[in-house]
C-alpha positions in Angstrom: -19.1 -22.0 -9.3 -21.9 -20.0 -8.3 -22.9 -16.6 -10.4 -21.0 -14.5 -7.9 -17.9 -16.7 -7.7 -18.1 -17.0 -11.3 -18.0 -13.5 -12.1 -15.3 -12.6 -10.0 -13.3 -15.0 -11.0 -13.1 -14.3 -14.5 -13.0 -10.4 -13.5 -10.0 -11.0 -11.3 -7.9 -13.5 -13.9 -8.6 -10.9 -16.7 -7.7 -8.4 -15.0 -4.4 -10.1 -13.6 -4.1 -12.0 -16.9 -3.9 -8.6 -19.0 -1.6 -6.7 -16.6 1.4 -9.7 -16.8 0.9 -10.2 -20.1 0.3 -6.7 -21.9 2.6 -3.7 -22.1 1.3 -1.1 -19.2 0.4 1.7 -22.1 -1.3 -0.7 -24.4 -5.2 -0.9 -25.1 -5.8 -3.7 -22.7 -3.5 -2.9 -19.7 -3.5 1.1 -19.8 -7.4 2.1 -18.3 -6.6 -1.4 -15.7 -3.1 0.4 -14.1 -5.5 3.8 -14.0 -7.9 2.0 -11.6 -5.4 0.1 -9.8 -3.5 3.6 -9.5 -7.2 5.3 -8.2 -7.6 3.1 -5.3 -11.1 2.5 -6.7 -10.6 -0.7 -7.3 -10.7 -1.5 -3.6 -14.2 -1.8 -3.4 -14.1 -3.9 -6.8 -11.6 -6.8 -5.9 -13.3 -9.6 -4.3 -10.9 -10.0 -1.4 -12.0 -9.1 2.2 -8.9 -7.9 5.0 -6.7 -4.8 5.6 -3.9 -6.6 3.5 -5.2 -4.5 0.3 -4.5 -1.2 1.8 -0.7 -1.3 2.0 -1.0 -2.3 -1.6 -3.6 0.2 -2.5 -1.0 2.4 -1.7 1.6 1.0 -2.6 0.1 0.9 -6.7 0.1 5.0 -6.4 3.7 5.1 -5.3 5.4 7.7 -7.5 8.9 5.8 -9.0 12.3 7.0 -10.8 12.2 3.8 -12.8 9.1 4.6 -15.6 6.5 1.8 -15.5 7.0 0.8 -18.8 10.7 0.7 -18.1 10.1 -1.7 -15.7 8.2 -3.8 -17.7 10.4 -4.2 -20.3 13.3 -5.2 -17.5 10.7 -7.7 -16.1 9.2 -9.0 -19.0 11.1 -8.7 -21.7 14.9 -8.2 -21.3 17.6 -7.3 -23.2 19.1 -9.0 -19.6 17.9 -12.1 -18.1 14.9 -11.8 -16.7 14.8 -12.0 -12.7 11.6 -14.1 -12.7 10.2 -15.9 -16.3 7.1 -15.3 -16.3 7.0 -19.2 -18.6 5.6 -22.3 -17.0 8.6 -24.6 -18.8 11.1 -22.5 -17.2 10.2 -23.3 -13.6 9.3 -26.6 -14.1 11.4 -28.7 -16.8 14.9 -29.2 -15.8 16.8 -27.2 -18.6 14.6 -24.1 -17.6 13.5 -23.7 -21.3 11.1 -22.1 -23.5 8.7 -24.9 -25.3 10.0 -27.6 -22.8 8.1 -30.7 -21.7 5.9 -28.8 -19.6 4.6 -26.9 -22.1 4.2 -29.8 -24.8 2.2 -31.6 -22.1 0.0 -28.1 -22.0 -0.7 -28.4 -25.9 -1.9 -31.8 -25.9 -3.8 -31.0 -23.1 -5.5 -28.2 -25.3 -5.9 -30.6 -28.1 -7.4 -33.2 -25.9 -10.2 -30.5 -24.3 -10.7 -29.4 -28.3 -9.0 -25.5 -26.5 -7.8 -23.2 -29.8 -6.8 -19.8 -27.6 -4.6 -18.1 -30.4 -2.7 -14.8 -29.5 -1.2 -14.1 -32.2 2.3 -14.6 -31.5 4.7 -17.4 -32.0 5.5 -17.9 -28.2 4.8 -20.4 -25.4 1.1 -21.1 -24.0 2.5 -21.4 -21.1 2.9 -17.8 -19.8 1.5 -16.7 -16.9 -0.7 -14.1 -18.2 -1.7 -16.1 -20.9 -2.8 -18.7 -18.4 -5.0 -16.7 -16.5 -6.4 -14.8 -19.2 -7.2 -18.7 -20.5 -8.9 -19.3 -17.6 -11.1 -16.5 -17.6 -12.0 -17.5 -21.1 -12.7 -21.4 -19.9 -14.8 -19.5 -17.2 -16.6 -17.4 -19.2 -17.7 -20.8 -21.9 -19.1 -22.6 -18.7 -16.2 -24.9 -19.5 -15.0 -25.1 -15.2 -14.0 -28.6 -15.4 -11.1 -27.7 -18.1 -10.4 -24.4 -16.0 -10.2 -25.9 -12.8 -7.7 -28.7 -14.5 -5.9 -26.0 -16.1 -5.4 -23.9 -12.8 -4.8 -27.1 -10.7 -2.5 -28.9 -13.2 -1.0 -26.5 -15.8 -0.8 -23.3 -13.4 -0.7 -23.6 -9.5 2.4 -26.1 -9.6 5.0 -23.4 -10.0 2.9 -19.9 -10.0 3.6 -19.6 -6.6 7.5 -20.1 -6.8 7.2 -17.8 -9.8 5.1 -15.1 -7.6 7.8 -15.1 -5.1 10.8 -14.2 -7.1 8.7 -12.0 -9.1 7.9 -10.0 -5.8 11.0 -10.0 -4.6 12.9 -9.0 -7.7 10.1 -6.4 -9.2 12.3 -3.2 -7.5 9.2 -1.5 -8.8 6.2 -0.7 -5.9 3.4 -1.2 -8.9 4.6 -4.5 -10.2 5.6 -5.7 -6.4 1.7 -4.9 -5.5 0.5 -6.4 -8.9 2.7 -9.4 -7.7 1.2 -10.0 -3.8 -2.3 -9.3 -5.5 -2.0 -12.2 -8.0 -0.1 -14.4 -4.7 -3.8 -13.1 -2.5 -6.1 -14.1 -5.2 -4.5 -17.1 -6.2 -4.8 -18.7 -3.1 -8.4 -17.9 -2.8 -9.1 -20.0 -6.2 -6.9 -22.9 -5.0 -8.5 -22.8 -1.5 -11.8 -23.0 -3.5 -10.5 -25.8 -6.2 -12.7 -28.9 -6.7 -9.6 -31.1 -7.6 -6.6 -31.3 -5.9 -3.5 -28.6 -7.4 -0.7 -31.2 -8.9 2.6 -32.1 -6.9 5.3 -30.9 -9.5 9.1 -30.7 -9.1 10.3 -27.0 -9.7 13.8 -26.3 -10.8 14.0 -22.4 -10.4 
């Protein structure tokens, strides 16, 4: 990576990382929906094309549904959730939590000497957690370990996962937050070193 590529990388995967992963009023999430919500970040997001407008706009779209409401429904449940935001669930054949997939993501941890703690008993393996481990790898100067854990551990199913997400969010914030993360996404994998791992989904 060069300085620039570097940077916004790990700007764009924390910023992506904390929105899927934290609750929209908490400490990390709440000033990032204000921006996105401002339409000053725009001149931030390292994308180029008239494809952010529509989504510019569509972040400030008033909604019945409360955005923490629709978090919770997305995210956490009581009901099923209409697109897991776990890498296990896409990709191991049960579509469970702590399935193979997300074994193979420990020991790939333990192999690369990777302790990323957040707190919680709950799967590595989710999507925000992912990203925000990226930025992290990123930020150490460690970009063979994130380029491996984008192109083996992340790409294979977060496009499948992207989709449904987007077209189950019924919520214009979260369906922008989705086609953001599907644009700048495919910028990193278009810029990969290595090549992004063949993988059988089952979702």
């Amino acid at each position: 990576m060069t300085a620039v590529t570097r940077e916004s990388f790990i700007f764009t995967a924390r910023v992506l990382g904390a929105l899927f992963y934290y609750p929209p009023q908490s400490e990390p999430s709440a000033p990032l929906v204000a921006a996105l919500r401002s339409r000053q970040w725009l001149e931030q997001w390292p994308l180029q094309g008239d494809e952010l407008i529509p989504l510019a706009e569509a972040f400030a779209q008033p909604c019945d549904e409360p955005l923490d409401e629709a978090w919770q429904r997305l995210f956490i449940g009581p009901w099923a959730l209409p697109a897991p935001p776990w890498g296990s669930v896409w990709l191991d054949k049960e579509s469970v939590l702590f399935g193979d997939s997300t074994l193979a993501l420990r020991q790939w941890m333990r192999d690369n000497n990777i302790a990323f703690n957040t707190g919680q008993n709950e799967p590595e393996d989710h999507f925000g957690i992912l990203l925000l481990m990226a930025a992290w790898l990123a930020e150490q100067g460690n970009y063979p370990a994130c380029d491996q854990l984008l192109a083996w551990h992340l790409l294979p199913w977060s496009g499948r996962f992207l989709a449904e997400f987007c077209d189950n969010a019924q919520h214009p914030f979260f369906a922008a937050l989705g086609q953001l993360a599907q644009l700048t996404l495919a910028v990193w994998q278009s810029q990969l070193p290595i090549p992004v791992a063949q993988k059988l989904l089952f979702r």
